[in-house]
DSSP file (Angstrom, degrees, kcal/mol; ACC not computed):
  #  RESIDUE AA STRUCTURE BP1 BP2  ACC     N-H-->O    O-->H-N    N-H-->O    O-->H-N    TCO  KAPPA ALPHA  PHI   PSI    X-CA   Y-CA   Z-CA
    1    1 A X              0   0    0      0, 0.0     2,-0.6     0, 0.0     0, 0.0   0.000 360.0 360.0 360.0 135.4  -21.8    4.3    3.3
    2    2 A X        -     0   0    0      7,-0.0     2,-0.5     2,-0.0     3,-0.0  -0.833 360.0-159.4-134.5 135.8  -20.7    2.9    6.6
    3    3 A X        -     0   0    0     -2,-0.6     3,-0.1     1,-0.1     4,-0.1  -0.617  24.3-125.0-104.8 164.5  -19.8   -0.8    7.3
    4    4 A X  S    S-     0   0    0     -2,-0.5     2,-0.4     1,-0.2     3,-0.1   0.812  89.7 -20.3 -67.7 -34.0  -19.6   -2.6   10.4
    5    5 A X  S  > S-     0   0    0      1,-0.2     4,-2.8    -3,-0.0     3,-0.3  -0.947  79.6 -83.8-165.9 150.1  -16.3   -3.6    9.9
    6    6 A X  H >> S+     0   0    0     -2,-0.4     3,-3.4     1,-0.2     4,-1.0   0.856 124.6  62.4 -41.3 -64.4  -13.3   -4.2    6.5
    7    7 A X  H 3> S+     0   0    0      1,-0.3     4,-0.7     2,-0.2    -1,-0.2   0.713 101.5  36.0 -26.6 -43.5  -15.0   -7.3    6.2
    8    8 A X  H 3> S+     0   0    0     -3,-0.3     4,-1.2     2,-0.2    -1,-0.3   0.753 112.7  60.9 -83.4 -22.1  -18.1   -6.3    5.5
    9    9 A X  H XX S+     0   0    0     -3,-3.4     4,-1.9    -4,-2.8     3,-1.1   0.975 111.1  49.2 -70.7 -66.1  -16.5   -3.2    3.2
   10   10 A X  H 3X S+     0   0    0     -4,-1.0     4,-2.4     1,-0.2    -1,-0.2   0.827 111.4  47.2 -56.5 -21.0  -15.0   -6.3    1.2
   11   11 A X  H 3< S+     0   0    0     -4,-0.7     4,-0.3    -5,-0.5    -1,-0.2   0.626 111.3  44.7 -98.5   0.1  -18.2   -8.2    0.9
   12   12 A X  H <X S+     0   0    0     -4,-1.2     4,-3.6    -3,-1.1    -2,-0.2   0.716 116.9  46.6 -84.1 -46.1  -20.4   -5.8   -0.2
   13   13 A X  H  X S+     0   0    0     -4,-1.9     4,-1.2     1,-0.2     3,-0.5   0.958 113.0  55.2 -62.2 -64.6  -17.6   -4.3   -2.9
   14   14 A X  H  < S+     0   0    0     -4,-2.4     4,-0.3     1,-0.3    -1,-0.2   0.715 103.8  50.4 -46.3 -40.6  -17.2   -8.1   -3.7
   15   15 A X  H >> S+     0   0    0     -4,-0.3     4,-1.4     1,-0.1     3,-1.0   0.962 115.2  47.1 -62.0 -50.8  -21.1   -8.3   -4.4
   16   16 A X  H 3X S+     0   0    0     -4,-3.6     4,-0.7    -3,-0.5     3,-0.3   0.928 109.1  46.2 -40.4 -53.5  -20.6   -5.2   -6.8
   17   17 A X  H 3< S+     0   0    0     -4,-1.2    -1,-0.2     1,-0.2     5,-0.2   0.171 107.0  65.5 -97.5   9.0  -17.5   -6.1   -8.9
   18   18 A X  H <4 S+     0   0    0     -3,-1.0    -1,-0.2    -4,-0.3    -2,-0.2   0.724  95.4  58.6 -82.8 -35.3  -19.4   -9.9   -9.4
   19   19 A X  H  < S+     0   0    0     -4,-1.4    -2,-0.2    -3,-0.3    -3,-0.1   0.954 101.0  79.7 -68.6 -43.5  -22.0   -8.0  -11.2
   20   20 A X  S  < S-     0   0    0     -4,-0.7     2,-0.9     1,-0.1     3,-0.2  -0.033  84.9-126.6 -27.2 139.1  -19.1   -7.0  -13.4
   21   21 A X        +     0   0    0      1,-0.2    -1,-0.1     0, 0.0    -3,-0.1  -0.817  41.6 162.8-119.4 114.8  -17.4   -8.9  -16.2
   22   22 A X        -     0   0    0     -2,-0.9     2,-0.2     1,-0.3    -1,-0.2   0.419  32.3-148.1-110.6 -14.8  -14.1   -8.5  -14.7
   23   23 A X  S    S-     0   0    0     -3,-0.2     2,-0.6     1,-0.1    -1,-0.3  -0.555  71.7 -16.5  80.5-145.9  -12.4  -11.5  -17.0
   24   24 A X  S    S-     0   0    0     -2,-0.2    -1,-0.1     2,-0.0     2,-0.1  -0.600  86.2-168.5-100.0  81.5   -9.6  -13.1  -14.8
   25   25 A X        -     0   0    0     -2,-0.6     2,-0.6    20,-0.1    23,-0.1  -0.100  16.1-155.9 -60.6 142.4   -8.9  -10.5  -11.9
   26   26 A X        -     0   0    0     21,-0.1     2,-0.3    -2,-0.1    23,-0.2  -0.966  17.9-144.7-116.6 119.6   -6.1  -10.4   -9.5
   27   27 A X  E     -a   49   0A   0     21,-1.9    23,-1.7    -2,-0.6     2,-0.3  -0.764   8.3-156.5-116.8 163.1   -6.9   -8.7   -6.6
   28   28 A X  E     -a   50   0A   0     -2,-0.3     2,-0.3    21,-0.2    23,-0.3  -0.966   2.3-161.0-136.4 119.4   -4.2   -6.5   -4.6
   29   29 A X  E     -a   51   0A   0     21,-1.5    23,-3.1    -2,-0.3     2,-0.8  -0.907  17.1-140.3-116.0 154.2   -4.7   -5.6   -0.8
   30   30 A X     >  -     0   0    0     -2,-0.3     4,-2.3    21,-0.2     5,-0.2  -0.890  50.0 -92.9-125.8  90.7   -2.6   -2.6    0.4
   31   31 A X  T  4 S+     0   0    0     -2,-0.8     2,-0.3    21,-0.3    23,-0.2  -0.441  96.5  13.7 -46.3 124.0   -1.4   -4.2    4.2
   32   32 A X  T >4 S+     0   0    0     -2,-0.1     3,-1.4     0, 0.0     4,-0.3  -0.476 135.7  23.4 -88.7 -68.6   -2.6   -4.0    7.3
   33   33 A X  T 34 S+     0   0    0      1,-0.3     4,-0.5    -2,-0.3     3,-0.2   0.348 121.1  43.2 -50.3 -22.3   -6.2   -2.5    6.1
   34   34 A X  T 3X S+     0   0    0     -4,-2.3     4,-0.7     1,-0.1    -1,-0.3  -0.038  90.2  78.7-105.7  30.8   -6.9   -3.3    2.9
   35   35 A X  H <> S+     0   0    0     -3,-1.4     4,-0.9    -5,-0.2    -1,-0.1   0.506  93.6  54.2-121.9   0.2   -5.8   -6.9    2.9
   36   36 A X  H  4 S+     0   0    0     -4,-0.3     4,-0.4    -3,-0.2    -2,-0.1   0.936 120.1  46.1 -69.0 -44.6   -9.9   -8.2    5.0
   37   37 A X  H >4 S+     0   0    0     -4,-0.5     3,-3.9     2,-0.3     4,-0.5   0.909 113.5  45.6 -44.2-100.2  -11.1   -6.1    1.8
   38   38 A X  H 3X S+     0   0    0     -4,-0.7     4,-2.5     1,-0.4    -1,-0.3   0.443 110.2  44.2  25.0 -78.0   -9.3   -7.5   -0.1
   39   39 A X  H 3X S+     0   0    0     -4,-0.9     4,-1.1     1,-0.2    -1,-0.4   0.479 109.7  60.5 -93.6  23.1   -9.4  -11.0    0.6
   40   40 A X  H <> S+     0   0    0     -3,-3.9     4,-0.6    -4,-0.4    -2,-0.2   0.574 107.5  43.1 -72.1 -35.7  -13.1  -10.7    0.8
   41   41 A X  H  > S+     0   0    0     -4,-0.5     4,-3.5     3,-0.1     6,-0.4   0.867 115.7  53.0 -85.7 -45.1  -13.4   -9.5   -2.9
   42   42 A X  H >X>S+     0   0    0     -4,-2.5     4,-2.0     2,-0.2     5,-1.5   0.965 113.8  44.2 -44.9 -64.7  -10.5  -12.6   -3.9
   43   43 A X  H 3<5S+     0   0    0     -4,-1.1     3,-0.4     1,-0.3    -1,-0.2   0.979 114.1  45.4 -43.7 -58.1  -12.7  -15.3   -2.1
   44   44 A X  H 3<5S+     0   0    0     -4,-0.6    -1,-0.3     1,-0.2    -2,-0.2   0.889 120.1  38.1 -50.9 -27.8  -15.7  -14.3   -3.4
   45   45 A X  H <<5S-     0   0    0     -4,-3.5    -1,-0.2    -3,-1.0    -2,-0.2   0.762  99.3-132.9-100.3 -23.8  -14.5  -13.9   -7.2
   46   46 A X  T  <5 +     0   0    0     -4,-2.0     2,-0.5    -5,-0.4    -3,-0.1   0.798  64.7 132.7 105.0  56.2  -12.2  -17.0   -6.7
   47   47 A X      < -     0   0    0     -5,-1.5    -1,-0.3    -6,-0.4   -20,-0.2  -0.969  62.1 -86.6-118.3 147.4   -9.4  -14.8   -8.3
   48   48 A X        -     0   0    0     -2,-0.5   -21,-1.9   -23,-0.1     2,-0.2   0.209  33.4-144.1 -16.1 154.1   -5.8  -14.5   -6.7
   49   49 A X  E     +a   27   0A   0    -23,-0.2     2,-0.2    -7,-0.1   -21,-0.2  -0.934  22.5 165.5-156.6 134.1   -4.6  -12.1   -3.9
   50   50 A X  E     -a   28   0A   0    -23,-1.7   -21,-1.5    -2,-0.2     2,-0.3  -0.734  29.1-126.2-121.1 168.2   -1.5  -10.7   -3.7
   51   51 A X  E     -a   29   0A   0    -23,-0.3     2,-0.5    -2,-0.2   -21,-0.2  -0.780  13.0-154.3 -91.7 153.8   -0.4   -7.6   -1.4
   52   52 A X        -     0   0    0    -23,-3.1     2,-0.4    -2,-0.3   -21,-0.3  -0.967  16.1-143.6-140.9 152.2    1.1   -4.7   -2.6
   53   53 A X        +     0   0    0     -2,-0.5    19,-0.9   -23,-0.1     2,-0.2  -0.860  20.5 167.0-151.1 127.4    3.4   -2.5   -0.2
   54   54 A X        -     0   0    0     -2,-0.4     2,-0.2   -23,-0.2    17,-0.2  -0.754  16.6-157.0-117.5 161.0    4.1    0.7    0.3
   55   55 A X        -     0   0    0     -2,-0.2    15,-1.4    15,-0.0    49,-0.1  -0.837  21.2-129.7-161.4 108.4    5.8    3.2    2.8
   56   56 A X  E     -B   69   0B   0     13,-0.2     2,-0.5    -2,-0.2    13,-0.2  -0.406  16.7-134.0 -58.1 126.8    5.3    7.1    3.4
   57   57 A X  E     -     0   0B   0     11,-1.2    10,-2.7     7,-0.0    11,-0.1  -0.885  30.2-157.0 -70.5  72.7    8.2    9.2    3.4
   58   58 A X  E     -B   66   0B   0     -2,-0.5     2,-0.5     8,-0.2     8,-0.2  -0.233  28.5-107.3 -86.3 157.2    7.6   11.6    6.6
   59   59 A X  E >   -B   62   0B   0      6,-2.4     3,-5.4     3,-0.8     6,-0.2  -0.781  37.4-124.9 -69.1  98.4    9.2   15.0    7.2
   60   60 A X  T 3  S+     0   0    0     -2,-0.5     3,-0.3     1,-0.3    -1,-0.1   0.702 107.9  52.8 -23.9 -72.8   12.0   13.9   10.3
   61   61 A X  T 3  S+     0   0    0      1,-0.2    -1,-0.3    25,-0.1     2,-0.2   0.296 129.6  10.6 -52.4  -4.5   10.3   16.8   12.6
   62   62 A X  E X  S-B   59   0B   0     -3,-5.4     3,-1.9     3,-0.2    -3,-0.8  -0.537  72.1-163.6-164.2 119.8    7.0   15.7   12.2
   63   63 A X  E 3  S+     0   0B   0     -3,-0.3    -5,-0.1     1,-0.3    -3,-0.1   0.556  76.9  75.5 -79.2  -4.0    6.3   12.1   10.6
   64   64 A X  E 3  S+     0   0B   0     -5,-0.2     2,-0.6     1,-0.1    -1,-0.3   0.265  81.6  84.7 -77.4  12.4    2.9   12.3    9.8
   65   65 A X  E <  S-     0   0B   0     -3,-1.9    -6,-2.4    -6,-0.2    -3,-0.2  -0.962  72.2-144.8-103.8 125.5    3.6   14.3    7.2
   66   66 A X  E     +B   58   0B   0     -2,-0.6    -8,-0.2    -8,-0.2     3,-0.1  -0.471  29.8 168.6 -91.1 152.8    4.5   13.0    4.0
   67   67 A X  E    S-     0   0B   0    -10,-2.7    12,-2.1     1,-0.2     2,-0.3   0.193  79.6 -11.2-138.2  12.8    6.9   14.5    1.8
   68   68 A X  E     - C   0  78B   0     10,-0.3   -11,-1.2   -11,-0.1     2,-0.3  -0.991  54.7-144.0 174.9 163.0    7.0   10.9   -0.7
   69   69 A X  E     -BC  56  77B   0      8,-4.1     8,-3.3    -2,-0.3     2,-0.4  -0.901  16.9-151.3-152.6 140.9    5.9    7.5   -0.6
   70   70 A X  E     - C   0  76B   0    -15,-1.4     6,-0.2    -2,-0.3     2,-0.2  -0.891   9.7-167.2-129.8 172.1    7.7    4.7   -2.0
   71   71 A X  E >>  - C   0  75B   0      4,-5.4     3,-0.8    -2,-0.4     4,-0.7  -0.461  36.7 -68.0-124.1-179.0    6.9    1.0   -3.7
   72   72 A X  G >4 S+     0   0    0    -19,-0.9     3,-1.2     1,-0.2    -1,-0.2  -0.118 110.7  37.4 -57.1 170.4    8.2   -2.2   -4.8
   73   73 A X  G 34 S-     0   0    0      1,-0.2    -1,-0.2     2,-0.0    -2,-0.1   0.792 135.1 -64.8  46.5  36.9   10.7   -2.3   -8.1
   74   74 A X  G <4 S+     0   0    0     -3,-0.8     2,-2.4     1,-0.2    -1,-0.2   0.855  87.6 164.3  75.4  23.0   12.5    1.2   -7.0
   75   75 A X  E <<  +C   71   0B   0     -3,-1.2    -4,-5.4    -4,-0.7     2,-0.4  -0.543  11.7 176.5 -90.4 117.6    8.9    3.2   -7.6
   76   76 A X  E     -C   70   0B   0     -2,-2.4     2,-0.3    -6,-0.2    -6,-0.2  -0.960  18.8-165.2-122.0 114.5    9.3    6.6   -5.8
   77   77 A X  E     -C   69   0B   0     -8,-3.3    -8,-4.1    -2,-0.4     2,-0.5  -0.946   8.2-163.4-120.1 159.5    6.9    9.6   -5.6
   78   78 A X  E     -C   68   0B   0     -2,-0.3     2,-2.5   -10,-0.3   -10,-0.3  -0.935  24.3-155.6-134.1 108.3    7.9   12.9   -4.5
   79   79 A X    >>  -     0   0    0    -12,-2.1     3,-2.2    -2,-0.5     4,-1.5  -0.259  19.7-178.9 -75.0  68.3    5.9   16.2   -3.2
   80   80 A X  T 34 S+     0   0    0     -2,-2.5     5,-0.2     1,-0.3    -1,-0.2   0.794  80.8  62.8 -56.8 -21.6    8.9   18.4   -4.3
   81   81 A X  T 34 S+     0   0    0      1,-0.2    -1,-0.3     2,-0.2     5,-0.1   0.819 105.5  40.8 -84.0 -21.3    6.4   21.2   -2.7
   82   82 A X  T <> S+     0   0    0     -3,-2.2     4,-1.4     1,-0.2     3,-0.3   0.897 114.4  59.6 -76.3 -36.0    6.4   19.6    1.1
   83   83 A X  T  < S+     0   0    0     -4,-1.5    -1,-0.2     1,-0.3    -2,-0.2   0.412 112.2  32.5 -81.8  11.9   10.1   19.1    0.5
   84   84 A X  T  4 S+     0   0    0     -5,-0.3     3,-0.4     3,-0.1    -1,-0.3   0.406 118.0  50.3-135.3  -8.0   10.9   22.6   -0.1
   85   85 A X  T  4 S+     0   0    0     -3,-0.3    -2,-0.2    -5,-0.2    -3,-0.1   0.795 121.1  38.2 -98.2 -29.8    8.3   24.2    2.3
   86   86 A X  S  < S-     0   0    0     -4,-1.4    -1,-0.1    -5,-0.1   -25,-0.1  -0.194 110.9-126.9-130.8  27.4    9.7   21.5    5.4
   87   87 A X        -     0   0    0     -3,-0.4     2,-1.0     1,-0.2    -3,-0.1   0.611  39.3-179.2  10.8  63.0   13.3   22.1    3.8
   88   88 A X        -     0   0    0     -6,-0.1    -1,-0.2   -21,-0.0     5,-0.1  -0.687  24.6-137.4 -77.3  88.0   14.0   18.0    3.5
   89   89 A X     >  -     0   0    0     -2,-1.0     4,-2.1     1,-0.1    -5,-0.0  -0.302  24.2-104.9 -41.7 159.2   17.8   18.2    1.8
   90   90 A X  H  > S+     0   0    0      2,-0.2     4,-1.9     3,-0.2     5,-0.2   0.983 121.0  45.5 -66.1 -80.7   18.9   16.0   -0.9
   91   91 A X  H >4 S+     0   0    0      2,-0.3     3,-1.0     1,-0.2     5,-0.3   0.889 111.6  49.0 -41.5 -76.8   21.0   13.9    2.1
   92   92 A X  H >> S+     0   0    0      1,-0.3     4,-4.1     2,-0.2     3,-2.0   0.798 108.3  53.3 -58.9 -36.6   18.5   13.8    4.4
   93   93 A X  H 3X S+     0   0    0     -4,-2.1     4,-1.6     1,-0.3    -1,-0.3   0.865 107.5  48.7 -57.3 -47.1   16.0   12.5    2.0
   94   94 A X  H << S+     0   0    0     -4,-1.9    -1,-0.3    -3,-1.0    -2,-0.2  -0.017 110.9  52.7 -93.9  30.6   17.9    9.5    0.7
   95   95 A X  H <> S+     0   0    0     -3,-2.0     4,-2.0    -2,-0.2    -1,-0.2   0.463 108.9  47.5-112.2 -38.2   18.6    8.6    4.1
   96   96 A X  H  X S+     0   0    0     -4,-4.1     4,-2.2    -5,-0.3    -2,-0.2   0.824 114.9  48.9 -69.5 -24.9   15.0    8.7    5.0
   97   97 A X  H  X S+     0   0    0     -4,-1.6     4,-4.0     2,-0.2    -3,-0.2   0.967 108.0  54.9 -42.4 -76.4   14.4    6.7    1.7
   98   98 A X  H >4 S+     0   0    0      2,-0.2     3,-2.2     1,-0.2     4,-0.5   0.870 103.4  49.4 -27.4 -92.0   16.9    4.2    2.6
   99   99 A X  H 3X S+     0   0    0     -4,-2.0     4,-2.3     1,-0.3     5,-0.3   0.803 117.1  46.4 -35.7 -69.0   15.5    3.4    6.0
  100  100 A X  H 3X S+     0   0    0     -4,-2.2     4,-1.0     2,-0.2    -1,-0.3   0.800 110.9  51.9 -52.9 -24.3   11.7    2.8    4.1
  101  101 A X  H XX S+     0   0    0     -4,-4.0     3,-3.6    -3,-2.2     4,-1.6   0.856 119.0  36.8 -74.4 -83.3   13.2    0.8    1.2
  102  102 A X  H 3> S+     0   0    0     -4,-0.5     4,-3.7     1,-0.3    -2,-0.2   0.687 118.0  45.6   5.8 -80.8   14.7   -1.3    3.8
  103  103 A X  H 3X S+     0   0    0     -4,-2.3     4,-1.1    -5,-0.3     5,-0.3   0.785 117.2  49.1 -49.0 -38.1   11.8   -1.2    6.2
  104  104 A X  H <X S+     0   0    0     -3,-3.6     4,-1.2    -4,-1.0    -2,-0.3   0.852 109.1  56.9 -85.0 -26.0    9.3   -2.0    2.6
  105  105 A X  H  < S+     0   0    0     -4,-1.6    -2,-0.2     2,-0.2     4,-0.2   0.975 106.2  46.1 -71.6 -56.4   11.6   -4.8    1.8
  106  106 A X  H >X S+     0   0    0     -4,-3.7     3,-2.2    -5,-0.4     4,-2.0   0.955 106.4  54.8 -66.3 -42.4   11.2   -6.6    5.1
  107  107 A X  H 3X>S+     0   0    0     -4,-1.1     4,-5.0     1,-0.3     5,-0.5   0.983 108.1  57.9 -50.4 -54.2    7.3   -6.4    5.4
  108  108 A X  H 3X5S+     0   0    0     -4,-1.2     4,-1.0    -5,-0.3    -1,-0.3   0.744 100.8  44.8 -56.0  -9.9    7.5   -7.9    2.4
  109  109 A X  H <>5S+     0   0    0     -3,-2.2     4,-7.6    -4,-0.2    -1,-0.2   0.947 113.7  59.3 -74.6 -54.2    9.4  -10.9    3.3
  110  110 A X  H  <5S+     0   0    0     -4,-2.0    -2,-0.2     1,-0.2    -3,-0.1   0.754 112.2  37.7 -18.7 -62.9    7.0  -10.9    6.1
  111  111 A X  H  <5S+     0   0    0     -4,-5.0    -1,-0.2    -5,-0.3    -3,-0.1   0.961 128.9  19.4 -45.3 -70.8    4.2  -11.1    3.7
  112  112 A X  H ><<S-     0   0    0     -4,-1.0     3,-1.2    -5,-0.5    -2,-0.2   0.608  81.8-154.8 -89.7 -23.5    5.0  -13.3    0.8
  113  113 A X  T 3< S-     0   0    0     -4,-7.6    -1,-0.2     1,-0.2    -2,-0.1  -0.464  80.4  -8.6  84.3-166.5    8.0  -15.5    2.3
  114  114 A X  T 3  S+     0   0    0     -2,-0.1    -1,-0.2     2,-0.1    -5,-0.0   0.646 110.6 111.2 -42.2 -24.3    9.9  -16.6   -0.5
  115  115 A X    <         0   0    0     -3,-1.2    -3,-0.1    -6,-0.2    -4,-0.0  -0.039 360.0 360.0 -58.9 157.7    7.5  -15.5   -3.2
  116  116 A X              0   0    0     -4,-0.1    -1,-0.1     0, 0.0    -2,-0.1   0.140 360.0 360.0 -98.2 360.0    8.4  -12.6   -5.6
């Protein structure tokens, strides 16, 4: 299925998940793309929206490949088979961590402001 734009991808899922009995949802947009979706399904359902934030862990020599991703509250995942195939060290990896928690911290100020 192809939409015209996120916008319209959020107001057609938002017509779906009304037909649902969803209770009281909180809906979650994953910034920059998923947060038109997003707030497309939140209007329409008249439930909250919050983001949630993430930050891909590249391989130094070529950063579109991800060797991790990490999240809010210290959540870290790990391809231990790209990190041993693109021989990421122990050191290099928590340096490249470092710099995304950092880097995830601030979008998030960005986001939410003061908010938790």
């Amino acid at each position: 299925m192809r939409f015209v734009d996120r916008t319209a991808a959020g107001k057609r899922l938002a017509e779906e998940l009304e037909r649902m009995d969803l209770g009281d949802p909180v809906v979650l947009g994953l910034p920059r793309g998923g947060i038109p979706v997003a707030y497309e399904v939140a209007r329409t359902l008249g439930a909250p929206l919050d983001v949630i934030a993430v930050r891909k862990l590249g391989v130094p020599y070529q950063p579109e490949l991800g060797f991790g991703a990490i999240g809010e509250d210290g959540v870290r995942i790990m391809n231990d088979d790209v990190l041993r195939v693109a021989r990421v060290g122990p050191r290099e990896r928590a340096e490249i961590e470092q710099d995304a928690r950092e880097a995830l911290e601030l979008r998030l100020r960005r986001y939410r402001g003061d908010r938790p």
